[in-house]
C-alpha atoms as one frame of an Amber mdcrd trajectory, in Angstrom:
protein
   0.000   0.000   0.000   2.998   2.180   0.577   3.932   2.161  -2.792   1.038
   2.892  -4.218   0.752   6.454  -2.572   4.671   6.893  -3.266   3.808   6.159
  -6.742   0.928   8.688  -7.126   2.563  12.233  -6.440  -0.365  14.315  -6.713
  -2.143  12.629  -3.437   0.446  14.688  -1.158  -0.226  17.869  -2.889  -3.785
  17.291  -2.913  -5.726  19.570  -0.438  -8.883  18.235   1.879 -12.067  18.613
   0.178 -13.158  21.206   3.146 -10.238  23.296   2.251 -10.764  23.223  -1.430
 -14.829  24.273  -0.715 -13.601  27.042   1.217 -11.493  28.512  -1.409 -13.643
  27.935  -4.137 -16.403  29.467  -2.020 -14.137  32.495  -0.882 -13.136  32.568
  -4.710 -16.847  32.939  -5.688 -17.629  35.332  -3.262 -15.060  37.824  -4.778
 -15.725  37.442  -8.004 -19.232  38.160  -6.511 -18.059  41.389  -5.215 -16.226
  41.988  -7.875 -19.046  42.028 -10.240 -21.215  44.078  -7.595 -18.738  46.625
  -7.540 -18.696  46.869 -11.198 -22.230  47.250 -11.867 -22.243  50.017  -9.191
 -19.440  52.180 -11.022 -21.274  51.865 -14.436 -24.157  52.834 -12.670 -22.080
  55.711 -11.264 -21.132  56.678 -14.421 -24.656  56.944 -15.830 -25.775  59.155
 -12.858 -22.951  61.645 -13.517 -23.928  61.836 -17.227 -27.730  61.855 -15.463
 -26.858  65.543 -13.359 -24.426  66.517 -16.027 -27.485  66.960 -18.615 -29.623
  67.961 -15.797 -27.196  71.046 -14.957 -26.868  71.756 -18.783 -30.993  72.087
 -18.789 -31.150  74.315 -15.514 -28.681  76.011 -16.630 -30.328  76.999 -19.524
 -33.897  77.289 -17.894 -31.736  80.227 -15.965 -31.270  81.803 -19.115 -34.549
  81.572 -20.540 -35.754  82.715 -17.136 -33.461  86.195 -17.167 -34.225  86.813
 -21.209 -37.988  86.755 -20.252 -37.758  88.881 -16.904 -36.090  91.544 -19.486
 -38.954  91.035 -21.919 -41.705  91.723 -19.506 -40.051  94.139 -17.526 -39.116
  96.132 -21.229 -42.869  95.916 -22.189 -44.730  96.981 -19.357 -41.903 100.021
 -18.403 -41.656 101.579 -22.384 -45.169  99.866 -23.805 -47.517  99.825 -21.027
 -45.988 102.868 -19.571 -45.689 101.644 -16.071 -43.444 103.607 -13.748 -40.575
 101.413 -12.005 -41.923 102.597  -8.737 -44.766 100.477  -9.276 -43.291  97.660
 -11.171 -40.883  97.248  -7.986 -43.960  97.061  -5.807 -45.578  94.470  -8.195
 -42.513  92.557  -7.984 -42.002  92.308  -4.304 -45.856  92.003  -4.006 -45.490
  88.282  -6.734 -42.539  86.953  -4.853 -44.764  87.278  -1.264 -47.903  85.596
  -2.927 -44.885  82.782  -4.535 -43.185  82.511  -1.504 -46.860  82.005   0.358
 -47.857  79.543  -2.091 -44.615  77.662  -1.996 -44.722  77.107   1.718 -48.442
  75.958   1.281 -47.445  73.483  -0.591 -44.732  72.572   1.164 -47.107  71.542
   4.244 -50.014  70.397   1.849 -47.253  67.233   0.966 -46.214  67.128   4.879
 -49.901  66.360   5.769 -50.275  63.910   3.083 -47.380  62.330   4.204 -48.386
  61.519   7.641 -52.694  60.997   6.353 -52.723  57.390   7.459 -55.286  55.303
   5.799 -58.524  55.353   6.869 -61.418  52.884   7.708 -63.773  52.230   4.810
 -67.195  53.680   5.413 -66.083  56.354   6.797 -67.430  59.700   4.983 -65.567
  62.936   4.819 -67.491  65.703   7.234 -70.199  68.197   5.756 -68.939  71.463
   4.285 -69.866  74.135   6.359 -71.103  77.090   4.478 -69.208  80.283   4.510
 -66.000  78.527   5.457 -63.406  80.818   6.153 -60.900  78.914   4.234 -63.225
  79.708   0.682 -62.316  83.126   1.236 -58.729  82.583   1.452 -58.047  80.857
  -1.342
């Protein structure tokens, strides 16, 4: 029996199975992670070229924005006559009512955010007449 094993060279070299499942597993698992992390940077990749274009667009909404503020501002001051006293006032008077509206908003989507579902059956309360609220908006 002693010969055969002298004979056959590769049996010393030859790791236990365990061992070899460990490696191969370990092997697997970074080729695994490799792959992972190479689906992440071409998805990376495609998010810079994502905001890239995005900036390009607001950048050019900016302009579009500033040639049109010139536009109106030109017509109503040398065609419509308007003083810039009153323009000014008009101005400040739309970025209040934006600024009002903005921040409306901005709670409407908070309170629809924490609405929790309710019970079917369940009906919405009468309107009141002459709600206050009617005459705010």
């Amino acid at each position: 029996m002693d010969s055969k094993r002298e004979r056959n060279p590769k049996s010393k070299n030859r790791l236990p199975q365990s061992k070899m499942d460990k490696l191969l597993d370990s092997a697997k698992d970074s080729l695994d992670m490799h792959n992972e992390l190479e689906r992440l940077k071409k998805q990376l990749q495609q998010l810079r070229e994502v905001s890239a274009h995005s900036e390009e667009r607001l950048q050019d909404i900016e302009i579009h924005i500033n040639l049109l503020t010139r536009f109106i501002t030109t017509l109503c001051v040398e065609k419509f006559g308007m003083r810039i006293g009153v323009m000014k006032r008009l101005v400040k008077r739309i970025e209040k009512d934006a600024i009002r509206e903005s921040q409306i908003s901005h709670l409407e989507s908070l309170y629809r955010l924490s609405q929790r579902p309710k019970q079917k059956g369940s009906s919405p309360p009468p309107k009141q007449e002459n709600d206050p609220w009617d005459e705010i908006s």
